[in-house]
KEKOL-647192 format. One record per residue: x negated, y negated, z of N, C-alpha, C in turn; residue in three letters. Coordinates in steps of 0.05 Angstrom, whole numbers, plus 32768, in hexadecimal, padded with zeros to 4 digits. Layout:
XYZXYZXYZALA;...
***
This chain:
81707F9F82C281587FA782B481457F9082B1UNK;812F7F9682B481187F8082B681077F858292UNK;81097F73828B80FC7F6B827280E17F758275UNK;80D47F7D826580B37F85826080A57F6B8257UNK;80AF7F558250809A7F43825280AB7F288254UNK;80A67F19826880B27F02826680BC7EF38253UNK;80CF7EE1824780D97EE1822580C37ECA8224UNK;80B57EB88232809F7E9D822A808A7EAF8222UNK;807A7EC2822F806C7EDA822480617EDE8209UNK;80807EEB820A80847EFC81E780837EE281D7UNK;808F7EC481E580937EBC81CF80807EAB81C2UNK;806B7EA881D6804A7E9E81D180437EAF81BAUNK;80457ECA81CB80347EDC81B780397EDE8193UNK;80537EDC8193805C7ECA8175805B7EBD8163UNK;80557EB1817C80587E93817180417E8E8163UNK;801F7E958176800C7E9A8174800A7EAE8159UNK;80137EC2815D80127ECA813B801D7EC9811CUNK;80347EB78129803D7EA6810C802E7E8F8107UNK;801C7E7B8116800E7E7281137FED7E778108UNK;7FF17E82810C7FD67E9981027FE27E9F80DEUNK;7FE97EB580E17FFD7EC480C480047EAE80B6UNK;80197E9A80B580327E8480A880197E7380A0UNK;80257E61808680197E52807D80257E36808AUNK;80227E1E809180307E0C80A180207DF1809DUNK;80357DE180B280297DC380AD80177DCE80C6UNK;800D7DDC80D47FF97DDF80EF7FE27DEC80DCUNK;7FDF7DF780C57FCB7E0380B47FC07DEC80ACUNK;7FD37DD9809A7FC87DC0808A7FC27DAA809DUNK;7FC27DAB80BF7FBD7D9080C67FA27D8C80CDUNK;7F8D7DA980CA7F7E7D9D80CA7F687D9380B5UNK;7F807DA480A57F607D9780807F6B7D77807CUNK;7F8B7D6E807E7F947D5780757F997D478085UNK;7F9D7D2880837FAB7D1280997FC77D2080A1UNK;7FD87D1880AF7FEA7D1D80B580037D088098UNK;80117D1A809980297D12807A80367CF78085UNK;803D7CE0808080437CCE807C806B7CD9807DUNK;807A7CE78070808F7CF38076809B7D0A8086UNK;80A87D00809D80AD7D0C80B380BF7D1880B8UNK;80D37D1D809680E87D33809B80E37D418090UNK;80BF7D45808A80B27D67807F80AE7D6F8094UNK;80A37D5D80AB80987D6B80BC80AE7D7980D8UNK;80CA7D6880D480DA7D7980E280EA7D8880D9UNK;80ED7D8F80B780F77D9C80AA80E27DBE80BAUNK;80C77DC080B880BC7DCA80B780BC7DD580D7UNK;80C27DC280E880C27DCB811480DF7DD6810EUNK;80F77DCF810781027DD1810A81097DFD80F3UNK;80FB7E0680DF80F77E1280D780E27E3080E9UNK;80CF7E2080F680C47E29810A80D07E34811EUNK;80DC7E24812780EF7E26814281017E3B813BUNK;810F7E3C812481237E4E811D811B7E638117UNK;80FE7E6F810980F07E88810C80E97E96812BUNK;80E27E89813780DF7E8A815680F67E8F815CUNK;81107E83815E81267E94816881297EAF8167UNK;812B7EAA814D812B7ECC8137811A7EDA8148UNK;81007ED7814380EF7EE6815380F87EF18171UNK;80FC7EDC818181017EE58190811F7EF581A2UNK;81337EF6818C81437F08819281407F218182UNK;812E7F20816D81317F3D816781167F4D817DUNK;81067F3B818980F97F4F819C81067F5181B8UNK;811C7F4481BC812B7F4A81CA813E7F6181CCUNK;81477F6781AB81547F7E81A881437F9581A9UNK;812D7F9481A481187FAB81A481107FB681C4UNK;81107F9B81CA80FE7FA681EA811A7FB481FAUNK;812D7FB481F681427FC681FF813D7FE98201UNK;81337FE881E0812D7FFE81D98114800981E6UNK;81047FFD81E580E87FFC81F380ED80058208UNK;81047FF6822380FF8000823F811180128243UNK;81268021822B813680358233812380518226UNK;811C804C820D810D8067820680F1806B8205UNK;80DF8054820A80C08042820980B8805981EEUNK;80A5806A81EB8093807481DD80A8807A81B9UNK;80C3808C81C880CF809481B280DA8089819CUNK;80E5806481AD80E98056819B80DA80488183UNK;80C1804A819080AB8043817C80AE80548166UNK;80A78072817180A18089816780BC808B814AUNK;80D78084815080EB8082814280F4806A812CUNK;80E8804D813780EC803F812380D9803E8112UNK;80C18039811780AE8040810E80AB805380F6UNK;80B9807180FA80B9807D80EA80D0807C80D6UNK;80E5807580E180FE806C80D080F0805480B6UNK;80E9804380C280DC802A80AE80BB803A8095UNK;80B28051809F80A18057809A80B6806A807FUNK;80C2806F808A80DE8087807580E080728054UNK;80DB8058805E80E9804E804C810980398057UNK;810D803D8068812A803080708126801A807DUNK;813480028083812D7FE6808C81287FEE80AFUNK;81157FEA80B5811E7FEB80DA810D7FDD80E4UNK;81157FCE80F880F67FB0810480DF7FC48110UNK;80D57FD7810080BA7FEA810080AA7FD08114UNK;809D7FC0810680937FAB8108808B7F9D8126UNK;80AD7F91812380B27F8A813B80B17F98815CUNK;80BC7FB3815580BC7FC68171809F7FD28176UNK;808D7FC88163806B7FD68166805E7FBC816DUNK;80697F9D8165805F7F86817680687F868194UNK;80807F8D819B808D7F8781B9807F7FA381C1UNK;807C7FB781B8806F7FD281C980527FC181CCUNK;80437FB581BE80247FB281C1802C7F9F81D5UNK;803C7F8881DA80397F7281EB80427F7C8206UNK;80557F8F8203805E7F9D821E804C7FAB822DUNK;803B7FBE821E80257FC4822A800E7FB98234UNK;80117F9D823380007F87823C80057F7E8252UNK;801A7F838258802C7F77826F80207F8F8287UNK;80207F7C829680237F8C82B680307F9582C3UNK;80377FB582CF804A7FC582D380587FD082BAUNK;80537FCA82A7805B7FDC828A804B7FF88288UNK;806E800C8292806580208282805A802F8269UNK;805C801C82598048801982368029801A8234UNK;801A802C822E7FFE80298232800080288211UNK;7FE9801081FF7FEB800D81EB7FD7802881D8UNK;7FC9803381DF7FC2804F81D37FDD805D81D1UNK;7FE8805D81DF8004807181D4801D806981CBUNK;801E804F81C38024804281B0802180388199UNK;8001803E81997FFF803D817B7FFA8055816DUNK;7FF7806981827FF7808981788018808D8177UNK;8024808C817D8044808781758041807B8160UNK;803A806C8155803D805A813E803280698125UNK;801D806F81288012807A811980138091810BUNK;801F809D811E802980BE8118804680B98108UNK;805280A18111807680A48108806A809F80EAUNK;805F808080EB8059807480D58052808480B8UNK;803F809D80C1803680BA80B0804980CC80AAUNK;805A80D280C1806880DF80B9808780D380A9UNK;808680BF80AF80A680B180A4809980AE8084UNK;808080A08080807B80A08068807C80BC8054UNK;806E80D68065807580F1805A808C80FC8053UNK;809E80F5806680B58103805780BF80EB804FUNK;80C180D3804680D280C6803480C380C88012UNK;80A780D2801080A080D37FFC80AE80F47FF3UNK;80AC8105800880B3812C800480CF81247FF9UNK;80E1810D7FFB810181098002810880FE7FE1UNK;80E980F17FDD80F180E07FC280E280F37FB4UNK;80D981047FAC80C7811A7F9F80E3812E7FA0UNK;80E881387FAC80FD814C7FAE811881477F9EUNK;811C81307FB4813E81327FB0814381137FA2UNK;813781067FA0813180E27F96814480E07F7DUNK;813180EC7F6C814780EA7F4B816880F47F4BUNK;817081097F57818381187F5D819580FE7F68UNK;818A80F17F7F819980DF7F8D819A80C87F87UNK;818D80BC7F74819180A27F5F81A680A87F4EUNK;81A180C57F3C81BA80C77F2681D880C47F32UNK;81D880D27F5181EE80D47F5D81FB80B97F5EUNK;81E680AA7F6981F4808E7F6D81F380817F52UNK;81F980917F3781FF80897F1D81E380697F0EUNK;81D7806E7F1981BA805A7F1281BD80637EF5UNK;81B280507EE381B980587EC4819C80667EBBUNK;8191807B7EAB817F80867EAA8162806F7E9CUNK;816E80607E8D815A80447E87815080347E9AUNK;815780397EB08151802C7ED0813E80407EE0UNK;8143805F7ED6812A80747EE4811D80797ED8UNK;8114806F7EC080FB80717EAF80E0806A7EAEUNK;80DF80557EBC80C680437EC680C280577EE2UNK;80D380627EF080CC806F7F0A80C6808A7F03UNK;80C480997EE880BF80AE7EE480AA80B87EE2UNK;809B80CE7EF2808880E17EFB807880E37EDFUNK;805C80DC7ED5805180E67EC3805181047EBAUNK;804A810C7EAB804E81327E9F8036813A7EADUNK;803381407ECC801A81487EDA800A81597ED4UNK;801481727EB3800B81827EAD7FF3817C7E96UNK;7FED81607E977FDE81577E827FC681547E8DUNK;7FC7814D7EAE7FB881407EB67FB081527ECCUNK;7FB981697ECA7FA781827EDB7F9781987EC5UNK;7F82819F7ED57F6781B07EC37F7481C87EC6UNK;
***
């Protein structure tokens, strides 16, 4: 199986946006001299470097998903993370946008971010229908003490309709 984007690629593209986003010694070098102590500054490459790994094997695990199901997996994490539940939402909508950049990628990025967008709406809909419905029921179950669902409790809506 051939990868959707070369791993130097993706890992520009990253890199380039944690540099952008992250606060860093590459933000501060150009308002200040350069620091006089040089095990901030490899405390700090060496911190770098280790986000960049990260990075780049969890878009590794994604682009799997990408070239076995392309649209659905978006369509599925996306909405899973949109539900409310942990899923690299995130990450599989950065490797879909970079994949679709790529040449010979079956990924056109209009329908990847219309995948996105639609999961994103609808994962948010029913995790709010899920917590409206069935939410309180399924806190008590898992025995939460009722001084803990008090601050999360629904105002008396009947006050505040004409």
């Amino acid at each position: 199986m051939v990868p959707l984007l070369p791993m130097r690629v993706a890992r520009a593209l990253f890199a380039l946006r944690l540099l952008v986003l992250l606060p860093g010694p590459w933000a501060e070098a150009a308002a200040s001299p350069p620091a006089a102590d040089t095990s901030v500054h490899a405390e700090d490459h060496h911190l770098t470097h280790r986000l960049l790994t990260d990075i780049e094997k969890a878009v590794a695990r994604v682009e799997l998903w990408l070239q076995r199901y392309g649209y659905g997996a978006v369509f599925v994490v996306v909405g899973v993370e949109g539900f409310g539940m942990p899923a690299p939402g995130q990450t599989i909508l950065e490797a879909g946008a970079a994949a679709s950049a790529a040449r010979g990628s079956r990924l056109r990025i209009h329908w990847v971010v219309l995948a996105a967008f639609l999961a994103a709406s609808l994962g948010a809909a029913l995790g709010y229908l899920f917590g409206r419905t069935g939410g309180r029921r399924l806190l008590k179950r898992l025995r939460i003490p009722e001084r803990h669902l008090e601050p999360a409790a629904p105002e008396d809506l009947s006050r505040t309709r004409g």
